[in-house]
N, C-alpha and C positions, 0 to 999 in steps of 0.2 A: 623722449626718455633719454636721461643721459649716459656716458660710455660707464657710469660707475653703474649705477641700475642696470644695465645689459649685462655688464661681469657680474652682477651679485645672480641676478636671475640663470643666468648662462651657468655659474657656480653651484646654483642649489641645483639645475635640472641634471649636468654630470654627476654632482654627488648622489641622488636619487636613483640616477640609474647603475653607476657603478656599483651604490650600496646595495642594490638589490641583489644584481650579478650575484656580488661577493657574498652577500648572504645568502644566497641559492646556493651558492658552491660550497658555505661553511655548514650551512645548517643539515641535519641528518633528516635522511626522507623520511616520513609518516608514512607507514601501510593503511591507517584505516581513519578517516574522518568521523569522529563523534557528531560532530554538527550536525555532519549530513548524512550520517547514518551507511557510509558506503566505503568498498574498499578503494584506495588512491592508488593510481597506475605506480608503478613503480619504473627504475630506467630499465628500459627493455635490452637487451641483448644484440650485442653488435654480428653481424655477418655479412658474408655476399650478396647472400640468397636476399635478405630482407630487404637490403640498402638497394638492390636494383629492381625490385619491384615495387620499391616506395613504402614500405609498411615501416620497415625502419621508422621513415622521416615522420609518418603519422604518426605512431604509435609514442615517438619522441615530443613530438606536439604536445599529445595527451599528458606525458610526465610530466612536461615542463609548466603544465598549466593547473595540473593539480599538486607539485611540491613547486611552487613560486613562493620565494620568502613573502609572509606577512600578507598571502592569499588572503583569508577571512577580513583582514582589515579592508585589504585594496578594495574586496566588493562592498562592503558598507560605503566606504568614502565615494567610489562609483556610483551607488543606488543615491545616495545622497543628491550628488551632484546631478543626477537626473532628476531627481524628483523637485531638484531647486527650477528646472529646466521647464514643470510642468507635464514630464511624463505620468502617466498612471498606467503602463503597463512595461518593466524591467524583466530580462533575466527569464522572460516566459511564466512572469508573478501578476496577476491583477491590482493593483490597491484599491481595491473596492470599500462598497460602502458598511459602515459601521464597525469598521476596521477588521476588516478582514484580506486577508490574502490567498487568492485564489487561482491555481494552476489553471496556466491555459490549455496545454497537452496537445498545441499545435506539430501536425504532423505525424501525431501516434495512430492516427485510424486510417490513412489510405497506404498503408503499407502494407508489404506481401505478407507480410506475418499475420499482422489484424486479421486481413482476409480468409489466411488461412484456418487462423484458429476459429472462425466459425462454423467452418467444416469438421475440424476434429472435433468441435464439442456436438454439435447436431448428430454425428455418426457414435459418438460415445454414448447421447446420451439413448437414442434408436435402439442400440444395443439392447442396454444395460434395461431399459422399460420391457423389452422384451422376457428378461429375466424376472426381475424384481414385481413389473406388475406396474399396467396403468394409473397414472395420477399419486407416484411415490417414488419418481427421478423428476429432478428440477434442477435446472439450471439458473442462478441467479446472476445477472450482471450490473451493477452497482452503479448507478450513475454517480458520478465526480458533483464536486461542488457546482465548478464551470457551468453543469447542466442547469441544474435542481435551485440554485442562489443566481439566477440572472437577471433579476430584478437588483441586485444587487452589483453590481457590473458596473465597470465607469461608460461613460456616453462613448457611441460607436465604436465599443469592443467588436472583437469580433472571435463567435465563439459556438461557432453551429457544427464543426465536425461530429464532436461526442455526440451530438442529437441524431442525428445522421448515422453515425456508426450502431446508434443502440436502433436505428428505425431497419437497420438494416438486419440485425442479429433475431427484429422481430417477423422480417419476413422470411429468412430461412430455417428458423427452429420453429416446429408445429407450436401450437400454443398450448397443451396440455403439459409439455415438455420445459416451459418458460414460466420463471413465477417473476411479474413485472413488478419492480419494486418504487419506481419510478412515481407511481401516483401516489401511493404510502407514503415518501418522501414529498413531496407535493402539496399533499394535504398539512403535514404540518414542518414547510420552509419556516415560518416565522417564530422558530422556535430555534435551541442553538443545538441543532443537528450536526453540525459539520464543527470542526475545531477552525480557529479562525487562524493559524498557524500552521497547521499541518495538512494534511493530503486524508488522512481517514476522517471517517465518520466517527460520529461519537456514541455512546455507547448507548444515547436515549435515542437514537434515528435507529439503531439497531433491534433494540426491543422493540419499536414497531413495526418496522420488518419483519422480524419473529415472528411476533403475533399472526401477523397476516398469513406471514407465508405457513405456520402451525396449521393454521385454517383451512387452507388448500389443501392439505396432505391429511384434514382428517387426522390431526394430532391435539389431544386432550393437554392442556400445559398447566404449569401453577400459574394462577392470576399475577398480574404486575403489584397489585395489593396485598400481594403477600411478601414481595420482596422490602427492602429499606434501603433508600439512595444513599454512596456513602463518597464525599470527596476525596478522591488518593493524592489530589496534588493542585495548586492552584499555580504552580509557575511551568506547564508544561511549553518547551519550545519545540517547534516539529521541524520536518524536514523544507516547507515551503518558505520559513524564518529563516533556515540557515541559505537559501540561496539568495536574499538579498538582505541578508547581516545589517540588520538597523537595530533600534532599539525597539522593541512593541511590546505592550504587556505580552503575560503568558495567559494562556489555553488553561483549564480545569479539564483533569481526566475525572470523570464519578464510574464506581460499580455499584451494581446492583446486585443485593446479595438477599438471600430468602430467608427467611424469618426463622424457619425451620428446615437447615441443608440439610439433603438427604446424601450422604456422605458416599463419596467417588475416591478411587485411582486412579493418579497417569503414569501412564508409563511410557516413556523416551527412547525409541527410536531402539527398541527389544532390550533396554539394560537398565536404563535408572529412573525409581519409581519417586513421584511426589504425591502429597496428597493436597496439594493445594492446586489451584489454577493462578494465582497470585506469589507474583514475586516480587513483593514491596522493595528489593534490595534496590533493583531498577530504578527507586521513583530519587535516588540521590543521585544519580548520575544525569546526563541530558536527556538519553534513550528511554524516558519515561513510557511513552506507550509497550515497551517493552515490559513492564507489570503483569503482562494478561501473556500467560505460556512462560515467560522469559522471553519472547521476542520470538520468533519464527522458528520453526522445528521440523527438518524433514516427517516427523512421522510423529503422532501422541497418538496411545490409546487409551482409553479413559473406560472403569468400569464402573458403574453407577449399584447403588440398590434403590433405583426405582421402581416400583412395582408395576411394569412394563415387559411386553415380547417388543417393543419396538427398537433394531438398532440403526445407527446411522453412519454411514461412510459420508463423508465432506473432503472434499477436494478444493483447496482454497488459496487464498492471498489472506494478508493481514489484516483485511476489511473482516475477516470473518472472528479474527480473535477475540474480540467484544461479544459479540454475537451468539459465540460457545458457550459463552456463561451462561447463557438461559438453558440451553439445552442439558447442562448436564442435571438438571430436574426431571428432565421429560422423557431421556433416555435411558435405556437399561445399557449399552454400549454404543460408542461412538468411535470411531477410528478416523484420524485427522492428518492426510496428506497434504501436502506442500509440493508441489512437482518439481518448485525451482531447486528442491535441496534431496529432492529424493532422488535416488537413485537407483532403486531395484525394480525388477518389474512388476509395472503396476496391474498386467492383467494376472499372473503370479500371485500376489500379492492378496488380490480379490477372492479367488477363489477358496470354497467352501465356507465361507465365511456368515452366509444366510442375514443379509443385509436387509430390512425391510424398506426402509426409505437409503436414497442418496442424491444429495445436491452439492451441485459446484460452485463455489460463491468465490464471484471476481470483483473491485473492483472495476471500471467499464476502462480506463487507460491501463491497469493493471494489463485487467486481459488482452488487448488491444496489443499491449509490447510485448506480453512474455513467450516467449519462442518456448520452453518448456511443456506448452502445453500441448505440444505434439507428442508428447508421452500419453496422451488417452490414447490413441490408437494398438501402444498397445496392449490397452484390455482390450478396445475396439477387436482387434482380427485374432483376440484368442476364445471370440466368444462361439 
């Protein structure tokens, strides 16, 4: 190589990283990442206290690494450049087969929260069956793509925790108390159950869930024959696209809507009523899955004229927002907790309320991470 190629090269590698500096230091922080649906650390707060126990210099890490100029570029040109390398698995992403991408969610099930939250849900749901009445509390935990699509897996993935962590949730929750969704899903893998971009399931692995889990609990529902599939979007991009920022088609969100609705209320978190479950406004921005609620809600309470005594408490993650669509056919009330955003108490909350059914529907890494959900306890110790 000659001294002129060493200076050009030496040239571009300075100005690449001073420009970046410089651009970090000009450009103004982002609070909240559309892409990836999450809010972005912002600069933490200088002190004593934090600078000598080190939380400072972490919590400083974390800034620098989600307001880095031209972040979103850097990881595509990165996934790129491994994928030229012959990787198939980046960024904790699978590139598996028939183009999909599939979160690995290493490391989410042997930690003390996982663990714990087995416990709060088994003692919640004890409880609560005690009230409501055998075989009308279900816990459901949702297996991940990871699990349910690994036949689809590139060669010597490695991807058995999720199996593991749900074989475990099925030895300590009795089994009247557990609606296994797993085989349901199983049965029909070869169908496009899962979004091949995003982290949820799609809205037809959900209706068959329903169904089943309808069946266990002894609940009469509208037939799927009476509903009419309807496409809201053929260029959906989720959250497992935006962590390794390439190009790939988009995901189709479909709902399924009944032939003949039987007309409901929501109501938001005790103040502001809608009468849809659909907010198409969603489907122009990137947060498309956000269509179903508006995107996650601490609290909706939904009143039906179904011609039903049955009401339903569900306590959930955003795997269940699809899901609700069927039910609000089959319910006369439904009341829709969110734990990560709720904040009142939830044994409070429950009471007097003459709940016939209630289930908890997670996804299986959802539940696994969410530390919120040490909020069943307390309906658990006010029962």
């Amino acid at each position: 190589m000659t001294k002129l190629q060493n200076r050009v090269l030496t040239g571009v590698f300075l100005a690449m990283i001073f420009g970046c500096a410089g651009g970090s230091l000009l450009k103004r922080d982002i609070s909240f990442s559309e892409k990836e649906n999450r809010i972005l650390a912002q600069m933490p707060e200088l002190n004593l206290k934090d600078i000598l126990s080190g939380t400072f210099e972490k919590n400083y890490e974390t800034y620098l690494s989600d307001q880095f100029f031209w972040r979103d570029g850097w990881i595509g040109v990165k996934t790129e450049a491994e994928r030229a390398e012959g990787k198939t698995e980046i960024n904790g992403v699978y590139f598996a087969k028939d183009g999909y991408l599939i979160e690995k969610h290493s490391g989410s099930f042997d930690t003390d929260t996982a663990k714990n939250n087995i416990t709060y849900l088994c003692n919640f749901l004890q409880s609560q069956e005690q009230k409501v009445g055998t075989g009308h509390v279900k816990a459901m935990i949702v297996p991940n793509a990871v699990e349910i699509l690994k036949d689809k897996l590139p060669a010597y993935a490695v991807a058995e925790e999720e199996g593991a962590y749900l074989n475990e949730i099925r030895t300590q929750i009795p089994e009247d108390l557990l609606f296994d969704a797993e085989p349901v899903l199983d049965a029909h893998k070869e169908e496009p159950i899962y979004y091949k971009t995003d982290h949820h399931w799609k809205t037809l692995a959900a209706r068959y869930v329903y169904e089943a889990w309808a069946e266990s609990i002894d609940l009469p529902i509208v037939p799927l024959s009476e509903y009419r599939e309807k496409t809201l979007t053929t260029d959906f991009h989720g959250t497992i696209d935006a962590k390794v920022n390439i190009d790939v088609p988009g995901d189709s969100i479909e709902s399924y809507q009944p032939v003949t609705e039987i007309p409901y209320t929501l109501t938001y978190n005790h103040s502001e009523e809608r009468a849809s479950l659909y907010d198409t406004s969603y489907l122009e921005g990137r947060d498309k899955y956000a269509v179903f609620f508006g995107g996650n809600q601490p609290l909706i309470e939904a009143k039906t004229e179904a011609k039903t005594d049955r009401k339903l408490l569900i306590i959930k993650d955003s795997y269940a927002n699809c899901f609700l669509s069927f039910a609000m056919q089959d319910f006369s009330q439904i009341d829709i907790v969110d734990l990560r955003y709720f904040n009142e108490n939830l044994g409070d909350y429950m009471k007097d309320k003459d709940y016939t059914d209630i289930c908890v529907l997670y996804n299986a890494a959802g539940f696994a991470e969410d530390t919120s959900v040490a909020k069943l306890a307390l309906a658990t110790d006010q029962q």
